[in-house]
C-alpha positions as CSV (number, residue, x, y, z in Angstrom):
1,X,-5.3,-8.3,9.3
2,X,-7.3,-5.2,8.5
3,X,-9.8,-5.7,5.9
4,X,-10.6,-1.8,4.5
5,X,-8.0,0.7,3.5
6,X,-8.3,3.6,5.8
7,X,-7.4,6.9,3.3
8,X,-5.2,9.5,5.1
9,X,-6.3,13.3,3.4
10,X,-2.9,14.5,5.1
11,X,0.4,13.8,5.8
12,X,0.2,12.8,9.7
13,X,2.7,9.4,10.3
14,X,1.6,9.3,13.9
15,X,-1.9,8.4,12.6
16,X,-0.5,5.8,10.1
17,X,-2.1,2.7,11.4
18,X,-2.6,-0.7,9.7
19,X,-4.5,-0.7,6.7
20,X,-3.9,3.1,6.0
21,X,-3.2,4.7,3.0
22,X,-1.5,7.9,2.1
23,X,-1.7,8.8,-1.7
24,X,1.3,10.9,-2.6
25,X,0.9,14.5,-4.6
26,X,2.7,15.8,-7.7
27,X,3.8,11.8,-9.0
28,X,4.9,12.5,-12.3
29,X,5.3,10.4,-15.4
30,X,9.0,9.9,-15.9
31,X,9.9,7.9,-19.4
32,X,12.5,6.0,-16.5
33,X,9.7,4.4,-14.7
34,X,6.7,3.2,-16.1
35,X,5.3,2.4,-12.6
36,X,6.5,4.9,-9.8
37,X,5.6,5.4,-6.5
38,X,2.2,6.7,-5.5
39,X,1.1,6.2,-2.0
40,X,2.6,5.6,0.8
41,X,0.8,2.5,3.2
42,X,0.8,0.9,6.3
43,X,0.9,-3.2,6.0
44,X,-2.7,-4.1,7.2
45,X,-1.1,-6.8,9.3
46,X,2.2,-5.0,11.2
47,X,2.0,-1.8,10.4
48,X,5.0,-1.2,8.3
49,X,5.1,1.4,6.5
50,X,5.5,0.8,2.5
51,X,5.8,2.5,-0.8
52,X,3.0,1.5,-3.7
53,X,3.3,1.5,-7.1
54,X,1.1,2.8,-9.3
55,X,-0.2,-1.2,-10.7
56,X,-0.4,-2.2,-6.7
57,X,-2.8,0.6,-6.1
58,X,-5.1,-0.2,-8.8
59,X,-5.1,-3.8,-7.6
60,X,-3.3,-4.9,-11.4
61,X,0.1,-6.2,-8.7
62,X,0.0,-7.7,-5.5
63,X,1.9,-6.1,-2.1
64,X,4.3,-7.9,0.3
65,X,5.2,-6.1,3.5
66,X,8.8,-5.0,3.6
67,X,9.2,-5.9,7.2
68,X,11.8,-9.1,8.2
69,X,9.1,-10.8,10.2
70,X,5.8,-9.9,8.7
71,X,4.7,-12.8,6.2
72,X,1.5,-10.4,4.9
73,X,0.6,-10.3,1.0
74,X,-2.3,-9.0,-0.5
75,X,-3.8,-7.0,-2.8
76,X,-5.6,-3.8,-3.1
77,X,-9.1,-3.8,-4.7
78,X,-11.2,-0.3,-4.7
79,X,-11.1,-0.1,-0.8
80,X,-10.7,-3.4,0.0
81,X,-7.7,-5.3,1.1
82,X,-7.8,-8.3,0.2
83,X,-5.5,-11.6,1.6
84,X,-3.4,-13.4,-1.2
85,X,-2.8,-17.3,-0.1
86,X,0.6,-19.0,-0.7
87,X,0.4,-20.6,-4.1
């Protein structure tokens, strides 16, 4: 698993690989959603490619990878991605 986000300053999917991050422009606070989507990521294990909420990107909510046979979950700390263990 990739270990440092990799911060995409465009909107390129071909160069989406693990552990990149795409933060999303114009999110705005809607009284529906107290935690929308901001960023767009790649799972740092497969790949996939994920929506993040506003608490997973300050690290406040862990991530699981959306994907049916990818068992990653972790969390996001300043540029770090770190590996959560199965409790």
């Amino acid at each position: 698993m990739v270990g440092e986000l990799n911060i995409l300053n465009e909107w390129i999917p071909e160069q989406m690989e693990p552990g990149t991050i795409f933060v999303l422009e114009r999110v705005e606070d809607s009284s529906d959603n107290s935690d929308p989507y901001v960023a767009v990521l790649a799972c740092p294990q497969c790949g996939t490619l994920g929506l993040v909420t506003r608490r997973q990107l300050s690290g406040a909510v862990s991530i699981i990878c959306g994907s049916d046979t990818c068992p990653a979950h972790f969390i996001l700390h300043e540029s770090e991605i770190l590996v959560r263990k199965p409790s």
